[in-house]
LUMLOZA-146160 format. One line per field, with one value per residue (C-alpha): residue in three letters; x, y, z. Coordinates in Angstrom, 2 decimals. Layout:
N
resn: Ala,... $
x: X,... $
y: Y,... $
z: Z,... $
//
This chain:
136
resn: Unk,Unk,Unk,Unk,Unk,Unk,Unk,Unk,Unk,Unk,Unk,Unk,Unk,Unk,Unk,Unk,Unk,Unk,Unk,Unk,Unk,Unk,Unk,Unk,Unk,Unk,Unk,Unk,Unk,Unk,Unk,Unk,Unk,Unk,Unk,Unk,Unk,Unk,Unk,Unk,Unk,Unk,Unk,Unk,Unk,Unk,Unk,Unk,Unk,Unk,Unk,Unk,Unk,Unk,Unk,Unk,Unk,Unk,Unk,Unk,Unk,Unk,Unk,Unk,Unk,Unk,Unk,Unk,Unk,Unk,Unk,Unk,Unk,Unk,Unk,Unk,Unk,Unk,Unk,Unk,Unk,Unk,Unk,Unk,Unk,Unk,Unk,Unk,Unk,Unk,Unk,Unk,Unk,Unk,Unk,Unk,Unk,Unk,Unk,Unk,Unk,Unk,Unk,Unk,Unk,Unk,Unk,Unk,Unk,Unk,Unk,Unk,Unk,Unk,Unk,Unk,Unk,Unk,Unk,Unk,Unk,Unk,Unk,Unk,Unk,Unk,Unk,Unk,Unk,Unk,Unk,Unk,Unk,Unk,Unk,Unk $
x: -2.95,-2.44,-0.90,-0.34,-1.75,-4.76,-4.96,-4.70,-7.44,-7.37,-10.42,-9.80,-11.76,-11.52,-11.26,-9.85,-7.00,-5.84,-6.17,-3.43,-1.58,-1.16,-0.79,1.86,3.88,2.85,2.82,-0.57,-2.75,-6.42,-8.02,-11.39,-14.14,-17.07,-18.41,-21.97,-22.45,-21.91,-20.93,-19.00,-19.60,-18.19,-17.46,-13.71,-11.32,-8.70,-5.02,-1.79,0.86,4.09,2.05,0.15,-3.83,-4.41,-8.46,-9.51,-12.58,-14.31,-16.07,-15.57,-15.04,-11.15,-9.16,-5.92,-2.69,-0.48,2.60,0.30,1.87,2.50,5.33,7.19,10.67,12.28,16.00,18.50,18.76,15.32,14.91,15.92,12.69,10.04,11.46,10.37,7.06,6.19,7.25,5.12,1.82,2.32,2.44,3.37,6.75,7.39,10.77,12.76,13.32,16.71,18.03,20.71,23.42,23.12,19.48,18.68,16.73,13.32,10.95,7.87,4.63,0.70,-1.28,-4.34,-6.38,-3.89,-2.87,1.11,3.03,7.07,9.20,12.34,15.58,16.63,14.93,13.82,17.59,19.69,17.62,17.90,21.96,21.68,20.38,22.36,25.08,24.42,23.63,26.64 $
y: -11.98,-12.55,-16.06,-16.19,-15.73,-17.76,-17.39,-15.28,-15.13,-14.48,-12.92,-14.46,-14.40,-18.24,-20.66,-23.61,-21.86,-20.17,-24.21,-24.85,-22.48,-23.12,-26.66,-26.19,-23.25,-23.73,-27.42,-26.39,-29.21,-28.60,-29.09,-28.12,-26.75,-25.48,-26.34,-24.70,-24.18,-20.88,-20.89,-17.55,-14.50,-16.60,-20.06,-21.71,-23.65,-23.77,-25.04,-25.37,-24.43,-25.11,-24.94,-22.05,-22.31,-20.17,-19.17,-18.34,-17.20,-16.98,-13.19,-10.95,-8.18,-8.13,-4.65,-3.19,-4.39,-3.11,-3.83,-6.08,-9.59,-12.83,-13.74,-18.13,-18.50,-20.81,-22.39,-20.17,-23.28,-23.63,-20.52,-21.50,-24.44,-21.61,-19.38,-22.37,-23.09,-19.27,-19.53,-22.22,-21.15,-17.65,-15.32,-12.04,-11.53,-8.27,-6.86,-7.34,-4.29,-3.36,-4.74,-3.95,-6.32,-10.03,-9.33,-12.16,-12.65,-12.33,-12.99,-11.31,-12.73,-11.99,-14.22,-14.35,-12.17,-9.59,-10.64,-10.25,-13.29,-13.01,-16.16,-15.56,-16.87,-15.41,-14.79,-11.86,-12.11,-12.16,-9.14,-7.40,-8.00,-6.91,-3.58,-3.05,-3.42,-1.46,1.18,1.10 $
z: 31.15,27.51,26.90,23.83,19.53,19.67,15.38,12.73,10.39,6.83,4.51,1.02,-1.91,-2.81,-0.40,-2.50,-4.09,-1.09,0.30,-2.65,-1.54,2.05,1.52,-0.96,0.54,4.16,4.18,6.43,7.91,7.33,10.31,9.60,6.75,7.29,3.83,3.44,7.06,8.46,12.58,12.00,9.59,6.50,5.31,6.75,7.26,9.78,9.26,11.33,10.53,12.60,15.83,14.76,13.96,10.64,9.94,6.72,5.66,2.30,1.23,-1.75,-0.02,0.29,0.87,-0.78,-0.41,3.02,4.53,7.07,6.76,8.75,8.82,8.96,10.01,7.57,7.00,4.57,2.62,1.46,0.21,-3.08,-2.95,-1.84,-4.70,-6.92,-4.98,-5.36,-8.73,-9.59,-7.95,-10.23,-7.21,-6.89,-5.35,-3.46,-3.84,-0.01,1.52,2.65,5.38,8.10,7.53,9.44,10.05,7.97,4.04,3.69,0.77,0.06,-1.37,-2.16,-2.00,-4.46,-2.62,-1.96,1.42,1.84,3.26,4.10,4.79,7.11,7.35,10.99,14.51,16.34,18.65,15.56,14.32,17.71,17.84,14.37,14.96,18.03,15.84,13.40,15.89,17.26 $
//
């Protein structure tokens, strides 16, 4: 029986910036670093974020950019202060897609490494009573 997301793991192409990033944005914990050793395919360091363990992994060979993303649940009021954060680190902001009315504001990011991040202001019942609304 699944129980649960164990992680999600990320393939990046620099391991320090995309530290700066998740420390900054995230406000991530590092946890661990591999530094030269290798016990998986790459070198890596694991954070937490919320409750969440994030992998990421160091190797050049990074794919083009989807609509794949993770996703954080943050507060309508600091959406302003990740704006800035975003901003500041001189990522790429996606534009938000449309959205059925009281379903909540997302923004969309890349990361450095083309990975696509979205932080959200509602949760999955407000989106579900959205729809049903809308459907309606």
């Amino acid at each position: 029986m699944i129980e649960g997301i164990s992680h999600v793991t990320f393939v990046v192409k620099n391991l320090d910036k995309t530290t700066e990033l998740f420390k900054e944005i995230f406000e991530a914990k590092e946890v661990y670093y591999s530094g030269d050793k290798k016990h998986s395919l790459f070198k890596e360091r694991f954070f937490i974020i919320g409750n969440q363990w994030i992998a990421v992994m160091e190797d050049d060979n990074i794919i083009n950019r989807t609509y794949h993303h993770l996703a954080f649940k943050i507060s309508a009021s600091d959406v302003d202060s990740y704006l800035d954060k975003i901003i500041a680190l001189n990522l790429e902001l996606k534009p938000p897609r449309e959205r059925v009315s009281g379903e909540g504001y997302s923004i969309y990011f890349y990361d450095y490494d083309n990975n696509l991040y979205e932080l959200h202001t509602e949760t999955l019942e407000k989106r579900l009573r959205a729809y049903k609304k809308a459907d309606n």
